[in-house]
N, C-alpha and C positions, 0 to 999 in steps of 0.2 A: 182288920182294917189296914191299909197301905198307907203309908207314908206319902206326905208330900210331894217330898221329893224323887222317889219311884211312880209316883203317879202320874208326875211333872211331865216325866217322859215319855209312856205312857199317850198320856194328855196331845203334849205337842204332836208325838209322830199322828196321831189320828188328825186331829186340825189340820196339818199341814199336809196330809193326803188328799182332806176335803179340799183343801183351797190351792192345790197344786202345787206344794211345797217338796220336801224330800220326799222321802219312803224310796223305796227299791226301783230302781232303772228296770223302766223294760227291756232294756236291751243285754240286764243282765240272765233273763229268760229267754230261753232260747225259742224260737220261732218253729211251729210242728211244721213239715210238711203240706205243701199246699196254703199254709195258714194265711191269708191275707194279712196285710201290718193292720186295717182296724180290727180284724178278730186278735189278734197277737193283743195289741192294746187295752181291748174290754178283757180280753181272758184277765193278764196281766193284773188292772187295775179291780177286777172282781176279786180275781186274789187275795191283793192286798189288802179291801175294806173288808172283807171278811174275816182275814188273820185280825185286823186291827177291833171286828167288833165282837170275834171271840173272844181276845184277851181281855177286851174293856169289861162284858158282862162277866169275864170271870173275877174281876175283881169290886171289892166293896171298896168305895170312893172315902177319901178321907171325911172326916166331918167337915159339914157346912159346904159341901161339894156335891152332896146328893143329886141336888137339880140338874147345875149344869152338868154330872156325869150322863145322866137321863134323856138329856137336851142331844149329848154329842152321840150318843148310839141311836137317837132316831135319825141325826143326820148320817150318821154312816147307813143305817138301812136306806132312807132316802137317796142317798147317791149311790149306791148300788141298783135301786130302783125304775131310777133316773137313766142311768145307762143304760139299762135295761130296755128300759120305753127305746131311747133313740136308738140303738141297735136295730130294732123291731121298727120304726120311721122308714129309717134308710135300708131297711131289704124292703121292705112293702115297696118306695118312692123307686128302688132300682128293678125290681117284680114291675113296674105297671101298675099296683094296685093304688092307686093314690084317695083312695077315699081312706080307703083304712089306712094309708100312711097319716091322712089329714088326723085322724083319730088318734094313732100313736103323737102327733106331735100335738094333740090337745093333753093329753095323759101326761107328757112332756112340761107343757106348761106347767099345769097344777102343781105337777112335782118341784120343778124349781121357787114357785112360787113358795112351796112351802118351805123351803129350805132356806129363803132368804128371810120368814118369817121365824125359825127355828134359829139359822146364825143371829138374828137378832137377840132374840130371848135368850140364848147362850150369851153372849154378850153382856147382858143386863143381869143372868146368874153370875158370874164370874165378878162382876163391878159389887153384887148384894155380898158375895162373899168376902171380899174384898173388905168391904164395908162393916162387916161382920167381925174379922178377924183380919188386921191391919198383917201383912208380911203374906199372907195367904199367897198371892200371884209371884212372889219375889220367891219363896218359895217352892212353886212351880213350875220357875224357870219363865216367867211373863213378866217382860219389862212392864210393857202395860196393854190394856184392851183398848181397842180404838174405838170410836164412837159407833152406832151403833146406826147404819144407813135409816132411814126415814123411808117406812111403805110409799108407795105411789099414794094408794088410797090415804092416806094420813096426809100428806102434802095435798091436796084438793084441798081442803081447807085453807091455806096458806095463800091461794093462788090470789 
């Protein structure tokens, strides 16, 4: 089992890759030949969730950290996914082929959808653990979790 505090880190750089935080400059990879700046950029950031959800699954999460460990390797696969879809949007929308661009940017949808549904639940894991084991986040290296956005579909009720 990993320690808190090696996990913290861990932790962070993955988070803050999803949400466009640190991790490695693309500009510190160098550009192949021919390479357009958006391929440079997906290669790039394919990269790095990848290193980030190799390391994650190779390690066992501290106790009481299970879930959200769980939570944040679906969102790294997700946003690898994700990129994936829009890459595949925008050759089809620049091809001509705009029906199956229309498709890739349905596929687009669903995926961020779920990801704002998954950064929730990540959110509500970290606040349970939290809850569970008082210093847990402090720990971490997490001043603190911020609230946890409100689905669209959950807000209709409210209106």
């Amino acid at each position: 089992m990993t320690t808190l505090a090696d996990y913290g880190a861990l932790f962070r750089e993955a988070y803050a890759a999803l949400h466009g935080g640190r991790g490695e400059p693309a500009d510190s990879v160098p550009r192949r030949p021919g390479e357009s700046l958006e391929e440079h950029l997906s290669r790039t950031r394919s990269k790095a969730l990848g290193r980030l959800e190799k390391q994650l699954a190779g390690v066992e999460p501290p106790e009481g950290l299970a879930r959200a460990h769980r939570l944040l390797l679906r969102l790294l696969v997700g946003a690898a996914e994700a990129d994936s879809a829009l890459a595949a949007q925008v050759e089809a929308y620049r091809c001509g082929q705009f029906q199956e661009s229309i498709g890739h940017s349905d596929r687009l949808q669903a995926l961020v959808a779920e990801s704002a549904r998954l950064d929730r639940e990540l959110i509500l894991a970290l606040r349970e653990a939290e809850d569970a084991n008082a210093g847990t986040l402090d720990a971490l290296g997490i001043a603190e979790v911020p609230e946890p956005l409100i689905a669209a579909e959950d807000a209709e009720d409210w209106v």
